[in-house]
C-alpha positions as a printed NumPy array, in Angstrom:
array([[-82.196, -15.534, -58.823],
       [-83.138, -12.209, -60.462],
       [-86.355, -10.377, -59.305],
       [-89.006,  -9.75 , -61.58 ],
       [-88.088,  -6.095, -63.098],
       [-84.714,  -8.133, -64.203],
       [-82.347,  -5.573, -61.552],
       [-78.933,  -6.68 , -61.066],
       [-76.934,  -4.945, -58.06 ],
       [-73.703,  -4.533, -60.168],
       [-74.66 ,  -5.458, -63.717],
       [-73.364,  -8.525, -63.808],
       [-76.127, -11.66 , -64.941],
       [-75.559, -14.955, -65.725],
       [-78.372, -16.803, -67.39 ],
       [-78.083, -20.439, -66.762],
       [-79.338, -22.279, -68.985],
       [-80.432, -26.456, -68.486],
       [-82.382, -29.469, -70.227],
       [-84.125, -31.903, -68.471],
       [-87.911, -33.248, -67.271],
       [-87.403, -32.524, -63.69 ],
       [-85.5  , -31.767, -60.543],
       [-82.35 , -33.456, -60.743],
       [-79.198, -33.101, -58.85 ],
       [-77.817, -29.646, -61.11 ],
       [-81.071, -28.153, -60.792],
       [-80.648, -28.537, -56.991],
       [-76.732, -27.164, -56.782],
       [-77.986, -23.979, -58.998],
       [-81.104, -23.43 , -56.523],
       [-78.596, -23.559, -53.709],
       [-76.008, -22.125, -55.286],
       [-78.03 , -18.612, -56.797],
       [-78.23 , -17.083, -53.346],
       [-74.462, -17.873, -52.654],
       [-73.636, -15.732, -55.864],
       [-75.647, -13.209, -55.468],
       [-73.935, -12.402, -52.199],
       [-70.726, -12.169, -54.407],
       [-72.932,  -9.13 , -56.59 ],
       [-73.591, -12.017, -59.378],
       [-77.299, -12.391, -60.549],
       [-78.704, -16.127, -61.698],
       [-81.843, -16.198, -64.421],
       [-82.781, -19.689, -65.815],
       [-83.775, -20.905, -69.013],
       [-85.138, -24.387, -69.015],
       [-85.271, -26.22 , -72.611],
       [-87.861, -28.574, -71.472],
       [-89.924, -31.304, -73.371],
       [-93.022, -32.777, -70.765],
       [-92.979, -36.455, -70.636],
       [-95.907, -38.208, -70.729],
       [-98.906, -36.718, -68.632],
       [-96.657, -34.45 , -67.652],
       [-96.9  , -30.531, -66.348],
       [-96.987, -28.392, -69.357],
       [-94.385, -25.799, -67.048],
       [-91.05 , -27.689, -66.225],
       [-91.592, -28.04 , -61.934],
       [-87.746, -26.3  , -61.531],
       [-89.41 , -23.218, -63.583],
       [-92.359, -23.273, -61.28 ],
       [-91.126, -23.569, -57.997],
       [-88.327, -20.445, -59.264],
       [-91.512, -18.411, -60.377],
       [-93.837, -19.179, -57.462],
       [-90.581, -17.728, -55.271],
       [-91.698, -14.709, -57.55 ],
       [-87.723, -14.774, -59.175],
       [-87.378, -14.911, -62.584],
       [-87.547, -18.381, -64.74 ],
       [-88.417, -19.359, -68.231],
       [-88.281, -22.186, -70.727],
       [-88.794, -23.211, -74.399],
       [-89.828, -25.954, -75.963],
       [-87.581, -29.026, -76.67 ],
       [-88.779, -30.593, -80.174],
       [-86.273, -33.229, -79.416],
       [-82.759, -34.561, -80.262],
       [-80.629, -32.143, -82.876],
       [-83.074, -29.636, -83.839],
       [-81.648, -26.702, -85.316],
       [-84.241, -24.396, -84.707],
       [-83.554, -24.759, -80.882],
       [-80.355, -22.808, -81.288],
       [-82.103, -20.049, -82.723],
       [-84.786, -20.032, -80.271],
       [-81.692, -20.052, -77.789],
       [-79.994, -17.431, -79.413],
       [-83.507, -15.065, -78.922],
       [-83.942, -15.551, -75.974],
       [-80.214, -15.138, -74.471],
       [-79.902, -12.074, -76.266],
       [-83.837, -11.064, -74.689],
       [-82.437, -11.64 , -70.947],
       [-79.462,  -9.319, -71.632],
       [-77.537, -11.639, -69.224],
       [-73.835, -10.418, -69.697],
       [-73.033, -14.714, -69.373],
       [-74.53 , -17.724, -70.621],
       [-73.995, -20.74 , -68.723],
       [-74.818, -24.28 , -69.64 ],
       [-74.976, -27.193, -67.73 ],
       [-75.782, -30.11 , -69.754],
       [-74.958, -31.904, -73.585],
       [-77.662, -30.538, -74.59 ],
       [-77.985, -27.049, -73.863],
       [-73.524, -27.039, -73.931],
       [-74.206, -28.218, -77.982],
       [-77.263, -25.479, -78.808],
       [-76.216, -22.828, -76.467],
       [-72.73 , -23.105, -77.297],
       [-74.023, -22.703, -81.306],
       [-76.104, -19.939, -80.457],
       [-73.59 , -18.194, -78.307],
       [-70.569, -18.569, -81.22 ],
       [-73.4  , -16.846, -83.74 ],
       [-70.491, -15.01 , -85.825],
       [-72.418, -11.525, -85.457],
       [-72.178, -11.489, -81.552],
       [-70.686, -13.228, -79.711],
       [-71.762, -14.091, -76.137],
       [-69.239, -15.155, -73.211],
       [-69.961, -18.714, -72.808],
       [-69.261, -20.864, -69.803],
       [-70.355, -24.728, -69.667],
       [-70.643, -27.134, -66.674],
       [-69.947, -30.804, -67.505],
       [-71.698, -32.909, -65.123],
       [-70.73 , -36.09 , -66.597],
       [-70.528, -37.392, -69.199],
       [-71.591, -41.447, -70.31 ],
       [-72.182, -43.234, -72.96 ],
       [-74.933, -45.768, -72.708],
       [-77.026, -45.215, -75.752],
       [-76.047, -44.172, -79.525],
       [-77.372, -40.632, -78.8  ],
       [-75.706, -39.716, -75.833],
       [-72.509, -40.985, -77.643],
       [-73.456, -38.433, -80.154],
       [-74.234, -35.481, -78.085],
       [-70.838, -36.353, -76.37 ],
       [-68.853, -36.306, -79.467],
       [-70.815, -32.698, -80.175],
       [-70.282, -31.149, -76.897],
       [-66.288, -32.267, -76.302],
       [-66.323, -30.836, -79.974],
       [-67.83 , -27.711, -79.324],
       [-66.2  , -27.32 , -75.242],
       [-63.332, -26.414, -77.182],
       [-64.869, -22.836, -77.959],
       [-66.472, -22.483, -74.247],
       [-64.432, -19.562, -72.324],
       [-64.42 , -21.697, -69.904],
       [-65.262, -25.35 , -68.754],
       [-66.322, -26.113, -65.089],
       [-66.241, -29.596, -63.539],
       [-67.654, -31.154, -60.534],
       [-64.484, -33.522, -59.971],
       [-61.385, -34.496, -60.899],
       [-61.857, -37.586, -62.714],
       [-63.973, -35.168, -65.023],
       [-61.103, -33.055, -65.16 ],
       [-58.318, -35.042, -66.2  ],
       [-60.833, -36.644, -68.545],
       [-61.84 , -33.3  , -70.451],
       [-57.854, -32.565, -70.142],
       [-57.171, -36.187, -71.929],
       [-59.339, -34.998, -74.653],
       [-57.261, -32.149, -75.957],
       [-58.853, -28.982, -73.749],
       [-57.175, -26.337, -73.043],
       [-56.22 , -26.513, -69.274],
       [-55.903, -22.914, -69.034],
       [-59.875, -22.883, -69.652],
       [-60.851, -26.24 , -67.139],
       [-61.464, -24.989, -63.842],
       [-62.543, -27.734, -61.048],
       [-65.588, -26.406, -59.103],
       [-67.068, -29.229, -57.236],
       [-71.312, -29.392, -56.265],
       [-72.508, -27.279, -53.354],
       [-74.652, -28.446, -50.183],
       [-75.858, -25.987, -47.843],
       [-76.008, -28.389, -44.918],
       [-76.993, -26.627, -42.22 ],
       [-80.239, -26.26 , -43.88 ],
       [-80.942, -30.095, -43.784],
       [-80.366, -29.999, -39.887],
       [-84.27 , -29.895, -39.339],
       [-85.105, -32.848, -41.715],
       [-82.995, -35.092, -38.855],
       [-86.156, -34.601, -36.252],
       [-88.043, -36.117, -38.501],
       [-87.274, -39.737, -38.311],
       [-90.303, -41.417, -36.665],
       [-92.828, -39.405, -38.72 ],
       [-90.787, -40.641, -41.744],
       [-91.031, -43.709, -41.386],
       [-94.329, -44.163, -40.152],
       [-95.584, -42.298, -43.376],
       [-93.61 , -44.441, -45.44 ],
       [-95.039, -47.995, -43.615],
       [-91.895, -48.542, -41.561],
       [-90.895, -49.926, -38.599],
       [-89.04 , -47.826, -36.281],
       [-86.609, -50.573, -35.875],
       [-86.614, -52.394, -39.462],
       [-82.933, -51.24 , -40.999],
       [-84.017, -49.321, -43.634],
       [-81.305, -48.79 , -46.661],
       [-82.209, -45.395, -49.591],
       [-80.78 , -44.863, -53.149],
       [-81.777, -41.35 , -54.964],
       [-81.096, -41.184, -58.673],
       [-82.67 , -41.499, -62.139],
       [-83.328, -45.121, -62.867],
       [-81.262, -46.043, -65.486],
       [-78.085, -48.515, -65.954],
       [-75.491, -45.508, -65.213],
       [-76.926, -45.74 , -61.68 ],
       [-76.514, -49.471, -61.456],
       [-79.58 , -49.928, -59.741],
       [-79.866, -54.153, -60.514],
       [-76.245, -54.717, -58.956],
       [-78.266, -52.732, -56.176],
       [-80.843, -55.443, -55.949],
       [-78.559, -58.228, -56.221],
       [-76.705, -56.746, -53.167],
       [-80.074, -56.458, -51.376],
       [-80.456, -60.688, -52.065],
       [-77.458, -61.345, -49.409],
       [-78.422, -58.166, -47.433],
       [-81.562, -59.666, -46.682],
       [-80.376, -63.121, -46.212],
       [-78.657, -62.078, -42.979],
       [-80.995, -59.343, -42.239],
       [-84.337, -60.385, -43.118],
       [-86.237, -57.108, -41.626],
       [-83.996, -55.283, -44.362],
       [-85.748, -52.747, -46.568],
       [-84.334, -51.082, -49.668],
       [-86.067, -47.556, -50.654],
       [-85.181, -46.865, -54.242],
       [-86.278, -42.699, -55.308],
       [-86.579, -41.544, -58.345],
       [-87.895, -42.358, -62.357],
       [-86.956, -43.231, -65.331],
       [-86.847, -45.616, -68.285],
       [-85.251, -49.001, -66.356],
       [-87.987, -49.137, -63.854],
       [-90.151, -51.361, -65.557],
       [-87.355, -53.964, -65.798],
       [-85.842, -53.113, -62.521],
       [-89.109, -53.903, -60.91 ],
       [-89.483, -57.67 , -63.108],
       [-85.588, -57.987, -61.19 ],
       [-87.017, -57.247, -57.889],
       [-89.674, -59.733, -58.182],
       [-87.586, -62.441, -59.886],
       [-85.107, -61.811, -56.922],
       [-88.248, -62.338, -54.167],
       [-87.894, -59.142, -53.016],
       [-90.924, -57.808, -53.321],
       [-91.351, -57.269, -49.7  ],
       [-88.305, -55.721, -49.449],
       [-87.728, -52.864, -52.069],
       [-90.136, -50.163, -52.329],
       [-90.038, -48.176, -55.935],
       [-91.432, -44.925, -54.835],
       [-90.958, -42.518, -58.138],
       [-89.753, -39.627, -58.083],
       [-89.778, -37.505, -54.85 ],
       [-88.81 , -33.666, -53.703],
       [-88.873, -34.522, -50.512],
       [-85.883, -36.445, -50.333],
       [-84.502, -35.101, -46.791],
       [-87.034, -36.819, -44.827],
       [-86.824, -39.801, -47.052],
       [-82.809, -39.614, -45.606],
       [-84.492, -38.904, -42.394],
       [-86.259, -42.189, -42.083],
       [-82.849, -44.391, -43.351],
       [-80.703, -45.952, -41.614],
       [-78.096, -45.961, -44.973],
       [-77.655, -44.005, -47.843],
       [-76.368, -46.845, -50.708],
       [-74.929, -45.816, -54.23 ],
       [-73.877, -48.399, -56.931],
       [-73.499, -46.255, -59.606],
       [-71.329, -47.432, -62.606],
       [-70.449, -43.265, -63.63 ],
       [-71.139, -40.291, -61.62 ],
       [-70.262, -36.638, -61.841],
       [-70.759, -35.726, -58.26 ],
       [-74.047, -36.632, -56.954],
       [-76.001, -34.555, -55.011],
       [-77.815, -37.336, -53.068],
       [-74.593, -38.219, -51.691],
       [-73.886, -34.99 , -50.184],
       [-77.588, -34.457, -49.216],
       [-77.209, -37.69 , -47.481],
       [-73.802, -36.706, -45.985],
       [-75.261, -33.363, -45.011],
       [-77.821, -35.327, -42.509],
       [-75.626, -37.302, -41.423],
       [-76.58 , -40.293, -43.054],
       [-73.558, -42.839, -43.735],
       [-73.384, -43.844, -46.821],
       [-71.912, -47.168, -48.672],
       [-71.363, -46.315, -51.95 ],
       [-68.941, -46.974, -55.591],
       [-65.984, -45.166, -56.105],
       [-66.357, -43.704, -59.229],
       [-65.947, -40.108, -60.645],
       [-66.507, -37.326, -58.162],
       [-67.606, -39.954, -55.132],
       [-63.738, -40.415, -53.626],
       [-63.052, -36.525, -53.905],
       [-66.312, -36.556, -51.431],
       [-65.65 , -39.66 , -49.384],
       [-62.678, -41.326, -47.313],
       [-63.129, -44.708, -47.367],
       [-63.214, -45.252, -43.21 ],
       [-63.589, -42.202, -42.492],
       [-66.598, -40.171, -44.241],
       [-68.078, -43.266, -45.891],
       [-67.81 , -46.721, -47.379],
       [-66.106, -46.908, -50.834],
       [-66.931, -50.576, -53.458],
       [-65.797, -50.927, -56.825],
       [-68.532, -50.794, -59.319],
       [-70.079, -53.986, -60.703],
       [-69.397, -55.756, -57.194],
       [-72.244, -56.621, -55.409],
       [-71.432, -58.594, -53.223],
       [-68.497, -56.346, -51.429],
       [-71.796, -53.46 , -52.146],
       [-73.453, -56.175, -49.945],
       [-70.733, -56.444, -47.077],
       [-70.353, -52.995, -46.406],
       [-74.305, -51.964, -46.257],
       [-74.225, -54.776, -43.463],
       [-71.435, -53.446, -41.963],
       [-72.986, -50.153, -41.478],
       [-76.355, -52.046, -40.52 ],
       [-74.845, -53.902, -37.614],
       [-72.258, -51.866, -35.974],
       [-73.721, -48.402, -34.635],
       [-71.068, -47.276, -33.655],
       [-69.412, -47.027, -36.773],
       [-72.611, -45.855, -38.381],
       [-73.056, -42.612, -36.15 ],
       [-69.209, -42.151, -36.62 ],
       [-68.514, -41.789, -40.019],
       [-72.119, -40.032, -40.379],
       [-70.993, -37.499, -38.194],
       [-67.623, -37.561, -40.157],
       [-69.437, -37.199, -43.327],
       [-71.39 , -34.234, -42.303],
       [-68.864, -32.13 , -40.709],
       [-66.616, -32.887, -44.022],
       [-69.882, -31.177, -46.379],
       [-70.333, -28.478, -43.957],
       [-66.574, -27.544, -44.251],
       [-65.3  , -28.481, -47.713],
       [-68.839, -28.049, -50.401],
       [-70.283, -25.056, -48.455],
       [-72.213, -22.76 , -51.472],
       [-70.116, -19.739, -50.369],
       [-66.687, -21.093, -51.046],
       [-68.035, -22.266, -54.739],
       [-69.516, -18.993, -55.504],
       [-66.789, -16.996, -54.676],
       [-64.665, -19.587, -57.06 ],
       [-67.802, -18.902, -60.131],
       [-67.981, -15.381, -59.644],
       [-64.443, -15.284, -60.279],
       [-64.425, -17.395, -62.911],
       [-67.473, -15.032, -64.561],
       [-65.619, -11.967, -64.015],
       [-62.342, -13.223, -65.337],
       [-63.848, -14.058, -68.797],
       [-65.321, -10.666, -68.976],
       [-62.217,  -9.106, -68.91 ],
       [-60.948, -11.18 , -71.483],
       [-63.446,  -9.505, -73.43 ],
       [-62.145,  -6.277, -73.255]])
């Protein structure tokens, strides 16, 4: 990120720019990523549009933890779906950071920061990041119509996979302007968190022999989390010491919990919220598990990869770019969960094949989603839009 008196080593900055509550898995990439570019003589500043939930911190905790680095974060507020005034806020403050680039990474800020970057007066190079892209509730179907809309103006689109890419292409964008830059782990940094294992589980109530089986993601029905459950009713049936760890928030946990106990497994599944410390939470597991119904590329697969950690999970989106079925990891249809089921045991009962692929999986990250190879790929992309400028 950018120090405090805002000094870039060759004058080029890229303000990223992101909506959400919390940490998620782009806020993690762009942490991991920042030092990676600035290597390549690319400065990162981030805006956060950020609205707290409930009893929440009045500073988004991605802002905080960038500022307590002393680097250079801010946010504004987030009134809430399709405010106009947010543009203009946008367009204030991009134009404050004198960032030669603004990147988005979200619906969101791709919709408001695209408007505010297209302002007719200036215009601002513009590159967005599509994550994903789903459709489970009117307004997301909305903001999706908006930002494939307005993608059409971005200089140039980045995605995280190529199901994402041939989707955007599908839609009518200009594949001249789609460039494929997958999520970043820096691996080697995760080596520590594997020494970890007995304090792990000891601070989470665990046995050190009890199989214990993670999922990381935001709980809602994109992840799939109650075909998760069901798979953890026949897990358990032939492995009763079986214990499902499920991290992370949001608005299905209430309902994924009445599942859990309507299922008996309340014993078995342990809702812990959201956590940052989700390396020693991979520590302590015995299996990383994924049921997802739509993905991008998720981070907590390649965090899990980069420890080691084998993981069973759906192939969807960006998940079979990462993982070969066999080889680096355990691929299930979505919406299956029993063959979800079969495959967690497999991994469970045959350690061999566990410490394999995990070993598979983590030499794969260290060679193929290493920061450095992506952020000589952005920096490239950032510098070949400025020329078209010229």
């Amino acid at each position: 990120m950018t120090d405090r008196d805002g000094t870039a080593r060759d004058g080029l900055t890229v303000l990223h720019c992101r909506a959400s509550f919390s940490r998620h898995g782009p806020e993690q990439a762009l942490d991991q990523l920042a030092p990676a570019l600035r290597r390549q003589g690319v400065e990162s500043r981030v805006l956060a549009l950020y609205r707290p939930p409930e009893d929440g911190p009045a500073v988004h905790p991605w802002v905080a933890d960038i500022r307590a680095a002393g680097l250079e974060a801010d946010q504004i507020a987030d009134p809430g779906p399709l405010s106009l005034g947010v543009a203009r806020r946008l367009r204030r403050r991009i134009i404050k950071s004198g960032a030669d680039i603004l990147h988005t990474h979200d619906y969101k800020t791709n919709v408001f920061g695209g408007l505010a970057a297209r302002r007719a007066d200036r215009s601002i190079p513009w590159v967005a990041t599509v994550h994903l892209h789903t459709t489970t509730s009117r307004r997301l179907r909305l903001y999706r119509a908006l930002d494939l809309f307005l993608l059409r103006l971005a200089d140039r689109v980045i995605t995280v996979s190529r199901d994402q890419r041939r989707s955007l292409l599908a839609r009518g964008l200009d594949r001249r302007r789609v460039v494929l830059i997958p999520n970043v782990i820096d691996a080697a940094s995760y080596s520590a968190a594997a020494a970890e294992r007995n304090a792990a589980r000891a601070s989470l109530g665990l046995s050190r022999d009890a199989p214990v089986v993670l999922t990381v993601g935001r709980l809602t029905e994109q992840k799939g989390l109650d075909d998760l459950l069901s798979a953890l009713v026949t897990v358990r049936e032939a492995r009763p010491d079986a214990r499902l760890l499920i991290a992370g928030d949001g608005p299905d946990r209430e309902s994924l919990e009445q599942q859990a106990r309507g299922q008996g497994l309340g014993g078995t599944v342990t809702f812990l919220g959201y956590r940052d410390d989700v390396p020693s939470l991979l520590a302590a597991s015995d299996v990383f598990a994924l049921a997802s119904r739509a993905e991008g590329l998720p981070m907590a697969l390649l965090e899990a990869m980069a420890l080691g950690v084998p993981a069973a999970v759906t192939a969807v989106g960006g998940v079979p770019d990462v993982v070969r079925d066999g080889v680096t990891g355990l691929l299930v249809p979505p919406g299956d969960p029993d063959a979800l089921a079969h495959r967690v045991l497999e991994l469970i009962g045959d350690a061999e094949m566990a410490r394999s692929i995990g070993a598979a999986a983590q030499q794969s990250v260290r060679r193929s989603y290493a920061p450095d190879h992506a952020a000589r790929l952005l920096a490239a992309t950032y510098r070949a839009v400025l020329a078209e400028q010229t």
